[in-house]
Legacy VTK file of the C-alpha trace (Angstrom):
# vtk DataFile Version 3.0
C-alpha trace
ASCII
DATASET POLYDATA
POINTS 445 float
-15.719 -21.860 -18.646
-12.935 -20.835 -16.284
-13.668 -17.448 -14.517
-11.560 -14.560 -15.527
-9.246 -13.267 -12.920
-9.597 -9.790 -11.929
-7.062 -7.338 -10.300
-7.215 -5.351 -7.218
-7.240 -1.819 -6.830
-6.114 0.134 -3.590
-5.926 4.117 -3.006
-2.718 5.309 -1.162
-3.193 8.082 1.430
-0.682 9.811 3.083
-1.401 12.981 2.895
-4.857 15.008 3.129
-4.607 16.436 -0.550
-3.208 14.244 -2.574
0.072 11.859 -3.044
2.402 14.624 -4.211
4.166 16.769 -1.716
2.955 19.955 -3.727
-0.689 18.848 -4.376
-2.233 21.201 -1.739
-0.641 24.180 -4.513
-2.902 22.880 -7.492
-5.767 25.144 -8.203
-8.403 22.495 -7.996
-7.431 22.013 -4.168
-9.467 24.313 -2.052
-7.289 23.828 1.108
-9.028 26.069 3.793
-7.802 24.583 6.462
-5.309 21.655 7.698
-6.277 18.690 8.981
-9.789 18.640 7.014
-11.055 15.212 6.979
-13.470 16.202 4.486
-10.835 15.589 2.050
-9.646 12.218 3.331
-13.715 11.354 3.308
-14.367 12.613 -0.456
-11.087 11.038 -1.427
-12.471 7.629 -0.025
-16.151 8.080 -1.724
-14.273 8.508 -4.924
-12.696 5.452 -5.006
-15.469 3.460 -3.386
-17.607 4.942 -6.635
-14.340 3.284 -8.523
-14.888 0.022 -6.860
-11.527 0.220 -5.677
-10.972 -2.665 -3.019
-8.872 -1.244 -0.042
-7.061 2.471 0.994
-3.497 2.223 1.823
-2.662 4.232 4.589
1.377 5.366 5.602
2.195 6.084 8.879
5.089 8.132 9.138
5.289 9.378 13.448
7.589 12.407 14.351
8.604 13.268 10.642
8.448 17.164 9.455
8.162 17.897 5.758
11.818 18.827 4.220
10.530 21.955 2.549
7.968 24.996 3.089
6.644 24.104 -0.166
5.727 20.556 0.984
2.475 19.365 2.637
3.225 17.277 5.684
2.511 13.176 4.689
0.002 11.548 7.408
1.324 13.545 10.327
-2.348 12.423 12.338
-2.578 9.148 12.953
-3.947 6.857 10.367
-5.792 4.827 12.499
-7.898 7.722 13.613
-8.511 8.789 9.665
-9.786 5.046 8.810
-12.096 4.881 11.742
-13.911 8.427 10.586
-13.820 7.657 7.275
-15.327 3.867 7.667
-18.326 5.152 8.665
-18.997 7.029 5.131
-18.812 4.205 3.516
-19.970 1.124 3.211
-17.294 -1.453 0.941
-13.887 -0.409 0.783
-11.261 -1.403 2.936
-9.011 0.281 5.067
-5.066 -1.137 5.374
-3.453 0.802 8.082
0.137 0.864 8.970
1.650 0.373 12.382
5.307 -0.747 13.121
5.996 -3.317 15.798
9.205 -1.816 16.343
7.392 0.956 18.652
3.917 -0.243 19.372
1.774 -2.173 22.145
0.756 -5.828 21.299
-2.471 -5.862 23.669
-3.154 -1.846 22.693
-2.433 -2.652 18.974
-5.055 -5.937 18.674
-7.713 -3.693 20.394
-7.539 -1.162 18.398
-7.736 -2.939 14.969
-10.332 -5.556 16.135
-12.557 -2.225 17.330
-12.045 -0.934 13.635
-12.767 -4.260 12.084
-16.082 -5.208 13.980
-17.088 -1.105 13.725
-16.689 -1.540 9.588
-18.388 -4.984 9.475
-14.962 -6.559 8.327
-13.192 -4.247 6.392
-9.690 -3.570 8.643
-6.157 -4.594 7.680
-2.666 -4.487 9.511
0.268 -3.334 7.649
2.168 -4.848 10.017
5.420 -3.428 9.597
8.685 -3.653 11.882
9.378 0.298 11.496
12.870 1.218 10.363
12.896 4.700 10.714
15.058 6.376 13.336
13.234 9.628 13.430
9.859 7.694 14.362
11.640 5.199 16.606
12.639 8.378 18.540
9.588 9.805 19.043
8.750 7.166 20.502
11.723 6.761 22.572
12.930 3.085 20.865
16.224 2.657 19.929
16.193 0.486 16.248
18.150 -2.924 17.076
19.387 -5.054 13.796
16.954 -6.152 10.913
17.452 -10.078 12.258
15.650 -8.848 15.893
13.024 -6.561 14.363
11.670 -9.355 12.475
12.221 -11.617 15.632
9.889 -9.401 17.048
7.547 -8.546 14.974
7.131 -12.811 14.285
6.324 -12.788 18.212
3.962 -9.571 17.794
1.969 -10.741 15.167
1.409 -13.904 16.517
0.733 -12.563 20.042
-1.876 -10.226 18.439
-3.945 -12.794 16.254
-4.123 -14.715 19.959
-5.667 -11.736 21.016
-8.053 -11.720 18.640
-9.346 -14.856 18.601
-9.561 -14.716 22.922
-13.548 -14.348 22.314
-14.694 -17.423 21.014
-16.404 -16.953 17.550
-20.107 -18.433 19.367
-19.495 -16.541 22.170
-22.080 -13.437 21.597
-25.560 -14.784 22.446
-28.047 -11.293 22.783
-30.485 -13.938 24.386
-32.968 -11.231 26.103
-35.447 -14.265 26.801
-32.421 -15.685 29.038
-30.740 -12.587 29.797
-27.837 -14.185 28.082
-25.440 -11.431 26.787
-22.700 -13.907 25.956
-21.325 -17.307 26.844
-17.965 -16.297 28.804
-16.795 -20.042 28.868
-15.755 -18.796 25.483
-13.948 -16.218 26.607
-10.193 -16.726 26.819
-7.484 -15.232 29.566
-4.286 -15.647 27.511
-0.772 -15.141 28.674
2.534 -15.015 26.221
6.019 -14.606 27.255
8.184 -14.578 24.596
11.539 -13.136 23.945
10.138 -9.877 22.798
6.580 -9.598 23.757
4.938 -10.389 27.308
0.668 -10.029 27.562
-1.971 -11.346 30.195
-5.548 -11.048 29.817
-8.176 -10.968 27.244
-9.652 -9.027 24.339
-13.438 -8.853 24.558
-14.449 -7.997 21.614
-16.208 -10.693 18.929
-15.104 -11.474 15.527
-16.578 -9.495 12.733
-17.808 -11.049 9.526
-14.123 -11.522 8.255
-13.225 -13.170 11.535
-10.246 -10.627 12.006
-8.323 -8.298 10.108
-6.546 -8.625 7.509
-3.061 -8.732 7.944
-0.217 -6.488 5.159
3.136 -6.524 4.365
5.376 -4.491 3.199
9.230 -4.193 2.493
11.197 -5.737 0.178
14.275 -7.673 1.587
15.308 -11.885 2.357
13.783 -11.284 5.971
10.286 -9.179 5.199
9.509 -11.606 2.201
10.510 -14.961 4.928
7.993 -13.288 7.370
5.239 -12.545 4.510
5.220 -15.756 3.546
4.201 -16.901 6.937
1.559 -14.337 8.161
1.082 -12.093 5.525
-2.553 -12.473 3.661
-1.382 -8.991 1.064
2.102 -7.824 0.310
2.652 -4.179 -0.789
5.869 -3.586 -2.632
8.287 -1.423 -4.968
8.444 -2.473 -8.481
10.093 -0.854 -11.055
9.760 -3.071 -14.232
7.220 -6.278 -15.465
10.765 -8.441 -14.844
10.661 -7.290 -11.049
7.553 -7.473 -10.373
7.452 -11.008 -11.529
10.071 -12.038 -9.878
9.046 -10.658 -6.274
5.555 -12.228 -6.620
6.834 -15.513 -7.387
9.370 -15.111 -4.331
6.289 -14.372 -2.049
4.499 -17.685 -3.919
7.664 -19.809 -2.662
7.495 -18.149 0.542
3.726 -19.260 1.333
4.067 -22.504 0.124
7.212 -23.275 2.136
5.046 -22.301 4.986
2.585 -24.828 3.994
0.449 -22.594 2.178
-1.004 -22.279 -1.199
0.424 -20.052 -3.195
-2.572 -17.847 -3.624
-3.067 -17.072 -0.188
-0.632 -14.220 -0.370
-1.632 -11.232 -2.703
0.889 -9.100 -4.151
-0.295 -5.270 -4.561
2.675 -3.274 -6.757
2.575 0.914 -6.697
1.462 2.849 -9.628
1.321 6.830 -10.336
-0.826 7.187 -12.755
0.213 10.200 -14.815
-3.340 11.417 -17.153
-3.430 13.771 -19.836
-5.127 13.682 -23.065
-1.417 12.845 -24.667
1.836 11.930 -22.775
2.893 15.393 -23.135
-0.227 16.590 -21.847
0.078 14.098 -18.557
4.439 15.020 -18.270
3.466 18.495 -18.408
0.972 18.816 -15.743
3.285 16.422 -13.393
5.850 19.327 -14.056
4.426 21.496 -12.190
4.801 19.380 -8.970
8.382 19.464 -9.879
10.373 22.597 -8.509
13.919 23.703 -10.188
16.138 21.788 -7.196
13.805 18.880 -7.736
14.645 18.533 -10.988
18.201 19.087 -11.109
18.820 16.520 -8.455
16.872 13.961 -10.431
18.943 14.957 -13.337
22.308 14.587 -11.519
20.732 11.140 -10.677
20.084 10.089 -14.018
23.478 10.896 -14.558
25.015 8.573 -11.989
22.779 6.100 -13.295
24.142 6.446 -16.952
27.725 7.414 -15.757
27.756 11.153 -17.728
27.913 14.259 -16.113
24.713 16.491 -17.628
25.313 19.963 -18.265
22.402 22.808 -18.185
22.590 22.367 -22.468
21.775 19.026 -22.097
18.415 19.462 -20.295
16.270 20.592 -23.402
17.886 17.781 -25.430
17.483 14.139 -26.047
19.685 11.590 -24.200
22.470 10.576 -27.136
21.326 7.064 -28.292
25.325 6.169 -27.514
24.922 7.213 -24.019
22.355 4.577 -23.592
23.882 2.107 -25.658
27.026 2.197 -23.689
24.829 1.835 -20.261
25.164 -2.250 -18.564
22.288 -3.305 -16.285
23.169 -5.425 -13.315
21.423 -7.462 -10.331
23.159 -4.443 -8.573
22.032 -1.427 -10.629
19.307 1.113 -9.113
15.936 -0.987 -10.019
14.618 2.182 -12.143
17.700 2.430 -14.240
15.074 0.345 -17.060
12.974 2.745 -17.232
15.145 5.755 -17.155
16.612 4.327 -20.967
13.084 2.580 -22.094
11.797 6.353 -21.632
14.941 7.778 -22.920
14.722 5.785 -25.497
11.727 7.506 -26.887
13.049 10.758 -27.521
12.188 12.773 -24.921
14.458 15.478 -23.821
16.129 15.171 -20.267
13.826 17.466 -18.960
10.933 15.220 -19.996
12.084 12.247 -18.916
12.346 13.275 -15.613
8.791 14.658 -15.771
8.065 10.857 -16.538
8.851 10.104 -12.772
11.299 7.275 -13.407
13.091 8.667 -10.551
10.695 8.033 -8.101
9.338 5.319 -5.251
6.940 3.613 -7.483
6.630 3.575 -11.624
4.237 5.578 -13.182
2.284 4.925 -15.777
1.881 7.830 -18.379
-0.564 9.337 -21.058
-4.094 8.978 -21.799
-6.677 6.595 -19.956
-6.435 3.852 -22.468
-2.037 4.319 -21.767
-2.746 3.851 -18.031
-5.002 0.797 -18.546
-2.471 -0.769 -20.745
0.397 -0.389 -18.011
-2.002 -1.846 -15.525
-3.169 -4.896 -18.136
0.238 -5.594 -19.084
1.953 -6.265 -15.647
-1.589 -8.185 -14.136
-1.322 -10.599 -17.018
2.280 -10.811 -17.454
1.942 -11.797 -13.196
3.660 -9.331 -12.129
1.277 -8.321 -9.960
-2.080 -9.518 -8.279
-3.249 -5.669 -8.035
-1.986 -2.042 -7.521
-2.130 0.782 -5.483
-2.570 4.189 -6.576
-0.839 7.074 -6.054
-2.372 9.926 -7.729
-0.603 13.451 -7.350
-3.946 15.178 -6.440
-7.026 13.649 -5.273
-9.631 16.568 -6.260
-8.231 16.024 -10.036
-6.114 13.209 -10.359
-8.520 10.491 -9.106
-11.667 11.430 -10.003
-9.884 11.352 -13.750
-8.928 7.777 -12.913
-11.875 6.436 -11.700
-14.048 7.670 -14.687
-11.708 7.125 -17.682
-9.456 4.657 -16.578
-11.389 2.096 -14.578
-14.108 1.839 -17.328
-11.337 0.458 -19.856
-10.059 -2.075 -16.861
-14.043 -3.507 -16.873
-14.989 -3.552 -20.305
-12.025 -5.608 -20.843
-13.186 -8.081 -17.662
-10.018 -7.813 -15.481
-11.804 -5.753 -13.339
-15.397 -5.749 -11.433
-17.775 -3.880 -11.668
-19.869 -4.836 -8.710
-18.746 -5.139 -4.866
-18.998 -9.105 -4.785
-18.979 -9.341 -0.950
-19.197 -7.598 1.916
-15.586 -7.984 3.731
-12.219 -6.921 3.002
-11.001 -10.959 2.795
-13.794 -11.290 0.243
-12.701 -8.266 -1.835
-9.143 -9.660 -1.928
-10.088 -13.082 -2.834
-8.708 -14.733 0.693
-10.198 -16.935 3.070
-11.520 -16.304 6.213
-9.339 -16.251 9.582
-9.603 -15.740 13.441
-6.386 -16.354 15.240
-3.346 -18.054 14.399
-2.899 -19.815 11.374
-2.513 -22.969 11.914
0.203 -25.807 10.765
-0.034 -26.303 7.388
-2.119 -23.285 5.994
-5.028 -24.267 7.724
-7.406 -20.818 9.316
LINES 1 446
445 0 1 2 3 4 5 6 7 8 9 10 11 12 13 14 15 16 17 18 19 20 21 22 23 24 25 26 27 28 29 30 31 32 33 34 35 36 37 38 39 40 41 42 43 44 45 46 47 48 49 50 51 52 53 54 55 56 57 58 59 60 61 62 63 64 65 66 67 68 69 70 71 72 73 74 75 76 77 78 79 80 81 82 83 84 85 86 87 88 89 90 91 92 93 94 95 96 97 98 99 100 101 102 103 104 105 106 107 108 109 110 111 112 113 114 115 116 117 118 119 120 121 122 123 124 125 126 127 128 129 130 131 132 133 134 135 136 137 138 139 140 141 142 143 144 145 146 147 148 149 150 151 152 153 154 155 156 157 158 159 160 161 162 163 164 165 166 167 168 169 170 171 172 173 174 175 176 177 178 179 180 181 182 183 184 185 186 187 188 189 190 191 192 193 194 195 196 197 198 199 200 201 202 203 204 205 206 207 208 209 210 211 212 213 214 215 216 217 218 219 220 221 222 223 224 225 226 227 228 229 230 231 232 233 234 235 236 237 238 239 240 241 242 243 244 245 246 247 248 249 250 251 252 253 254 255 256 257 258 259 260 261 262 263 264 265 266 267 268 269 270 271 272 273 274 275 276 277 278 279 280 281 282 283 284 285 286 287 288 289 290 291 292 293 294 295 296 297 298 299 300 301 302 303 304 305 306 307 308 309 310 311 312 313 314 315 316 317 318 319 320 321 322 323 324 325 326 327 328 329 330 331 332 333 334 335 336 337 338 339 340 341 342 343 344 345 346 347 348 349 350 351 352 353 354 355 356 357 358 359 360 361 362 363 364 365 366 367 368 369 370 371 372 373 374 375 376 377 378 379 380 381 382 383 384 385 386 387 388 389 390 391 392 393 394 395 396 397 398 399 400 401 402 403 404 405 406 407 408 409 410 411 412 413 414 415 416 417 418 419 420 421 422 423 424 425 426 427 428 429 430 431 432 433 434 435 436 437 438 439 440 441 442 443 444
C-alpha cells in the first residue's frame, strides 16, 4: 500500500503580533510593550502544538511602517528572534531570510551553521538576492541589474555551503582518554575568488544532524526559478489560483531536473491567509476590522482597474453587475488575482465584501469556517499546486490558536497531514535528503 503524501505547514512571522499591520489593535493582543519576544515565543509553541513543520521569517532592514496605525514588520533582526526562540522548542524549524545583495559570505555561513548545530538541525536560508532599495541603502549597496544579483548570489551560495562543509563531518572526536578534541586534518582552509565573492579561511564549527541548513527560495521570475532549481531544497512563492500554483511547481520540477536533480528534491511552499469565522460572513467581518476607510477605497479603485469600471460610493454596498464580470478577459498579462476578484464576485457579495475577502492582497486567503479552510488547503495539495503552505494569520493570540485546533484536526483525520513529529531535523520534516556542502554534479549530496 503506497504511503499517503502529506503537506507541509509553515508559520510566517514578520511582525511580533500577528501578520496584519493592525493586529497589535485587536483586543485579544495585550501589547505592553514592543519588542516582546514573549509573543514571537508563544506564537512558535502554538504552532509546534500544530505540528507545523518550519516558521517563515521576513527580513525587511531600514523599512518604517507607512502609517501610525501600522505595527512595524520584523524591524529586529530575524536571525536574533530564531536563535531565542529555538531554544523553547524542540521540532519546528526556523527559515530565516537574508539577501546576498547586502550581506557577508564568511559572516553569513557562521551565523546559520551556529543556529543549525545550536537547534540540533532545524535552520534554513532564505537565501534571497534583496531587491529593495530602501534596505540596500541602509546598508550602503547600490542594487545592480537582476542578471548580476543572481550572478552573485550563485557565487554566495556556493561559497557559503564550502564554508560549511570546511569541518569534516568525522572531524569532532571528544576522546578525553586521548585528549583528542578533534581531528584537524579534517579541518579545511578554503579560499574562493570569484567575480563577486572573495573568502580565506575556515569555519570551525561541525555539522549538525541535518549536515547543514537548509537552504529557501523565494521570488517568482525566469532568473529566481533558474537559480532554485539548482540550490534551492524549498521554494516559497505567490500564488493566486490552483492554475498558478500548478504551473510554478511544475516550473521548479523542470528546473531541478535540468540540474540533474529529481524532481522532488525541491519543495514548493504557496501563502495562505486563513480567514476563520463560524460562517464566511462571520470570518469577512472580523478581517474588516483590519481594514481602515483609505484601505478599502484603494482596493476598491483597484478592483476597478482590474474590471475596467469606475466604482462609485453607491456601488460599495452592492453586488458587482453579473455583466461587469461577464464582459471582463483574463490574460497571461492580467494582475494574477484578477480570478479571484470575479470567482468571489461571482458569489454575490457586495463590493465591500469582496474586498473584505482579501483578493487584493500578497497571498490568497482562504475564507469561512475550519472545514472551508481545510478544503482550500486539500484542494490545491492534491490538485499539485502546492507541496505545502505557509500561514499568515492576521493575529497570532486569536487567529492561530483557531487554526491549529479546528483546522489542523480536519487536515489529519483526512491523512494529508501528520500527526506526529516523524524526525528530528528540519530536512526530515520536509521530506529532503541530507546535505553538507556543495551539491554535487548530478544531484548527488
Amino acid at each position: 500500500m503506497t504511503e499517503q503524501k502529506q503537506m507541509v505547514l509553515g508559520l510566517a512571522m514578520f511582525g511580533a503580533a500577528g501578520l496584519n499591520f493592525r493586529s497589535w489593535m485587536d483586543p485579544a493582543v495585550k501589547l505592553e510593550s514592543y519588542p516582546d519576544v514573549s509573543v514571537d515565543i508563544k506564537a512558535a509553541q502554538l504552532a509546534e502544538k500544530g505540528k507545523f513543520q518550519f516558521m517563515f521569517f521576513g527580513d525587511f532592514p531600514g523599512i518604517k511602517a507607512s502609517d501610525n496605525g501600522d505595527m512595524q514588520t520584523m524591524g529586529m533582526d530575524p536571525l536574533l528572534l530564531a536563535t531565542i526562540i529555538s531554544s523553547h522548542t524542540k521540532h519546528i524549524g526556523m527559515g530565516i531570510t537574508r539577501a546576498t545583495s547586502w550581506s557577508n559570505p564568511y559572516e553569513l555561513a557562521r551565523q546559520f551553521k551556529t543556529l543549525d548545530a545550536v537547534s540540533k538541525g532545524r535552520a534554513a536560508w532564505n537565501a534571497v538576492t534583496g531587491a529593495n532599495g530602501v534596505s540596500a541603502n541602509a546598508y550602503g549597496v547600490n542594487l545592480p541589474s537582476s542578471f548580476d544579483r543572481y550572478g552573485k548570489a550563485s557565487e554566495f551560495v556556493e561559497t557559503v555551503q564550502h564554508l560549511w562543509a570546511t569541518w569534516g563531518e568525522d572531524a569532532l572526536k571528544l576522546d578525553h582518554k586521548n585528549q583528542e578534541f578533534a581531528d584537524y586534518d579534517q579541518v579545511k582552509n578554503i579560499t574562493i575568488k570569484g567575480e563577486y565573492v572573495q573568502t580565506s579561511g575556515t569555519l570551525p564549527i561541525p555539522p549538525s544532524k541535518q549536515g547543514q541548513p537548509v537552504i529557501i527560495h523565494s521570488g517568482g521570475s525566469e532568473n529566481s526559478i533558474a537559480f532554485a532549481g539548482k540550490y534551492a531544497d524549498v521554494f516559497v512563492g505567490e500564488v493566486w489560483t490552483i492554475e498558478q500554483g500548478q504551473a510554478i511547481r511544475q516550473a521548479l520540477r523542470e528546473a531541478a531536473v535540468a540540474n540533474g536533480r529529481n524532481a522532488d528534491d525541491i519543495k514548493f511552499i504557496a501563502g495562505i491567509m486563513p480567514l476563520l469565522g463560524d460562517s464566511k460572513k462571520e470570518a469577512i467581518d472580523r478581517h474588516a476590522t483590519f481594514i481602515t476607510g483609505e484601505t478599502l477605497m484603494q482596493r476598491i479603485a483597484h478592483i476597478g482597474y482590474l474590471l475596467g469600471v469606475n466604482f462609485t460610493p453607491a456601488d460599495i454596498e452592492r453586488p458587482i453587475a453579473k455583466e461587469i464580470l461577464d464582459a471582463v478577459q483574463v490574460t497571461p498579462y492580467s494582475d494574477p488575482r484578477l480570478e479571484n476578484v470575479i470567482r468571489v464576485a461571482r458569489e454575490g457579495w457586495t463590493l465591500r465584501e469582496v474586498v473584505y475577502h482579501s483578493v487584493i492582497d500578497y497571498h490568497p486567503a482562504a475564507v469561512g469556517t475550519a472545514e472551508d479552510v481545510a478544503d482550500h488547503l486539500t484542494d490545491w495539495f492534491e490538485a499539485g499546486a502546492a507541496d505545502g503552505f505557509w500561514v499568515m494569520p492576521d493575529v497570532y493570540e486569536a487567529d492561530l490558536p483557531r487554526f491549529v485546533d479546528e483546522v489542523v484536526p480536519v487536515l489529519q483525520e483526512r491523512g494529508i497531514f501528520h500527526e506526529e513529529y516523524e524526525g528530528d531535523t528540519l530536512r526530515e520534516h520536509f521530506g529532503i535528503d541530507y546535505q553538507y556542502g556543495v551539491r554535487k554534479e548530478g544531484g548527488e549530496k
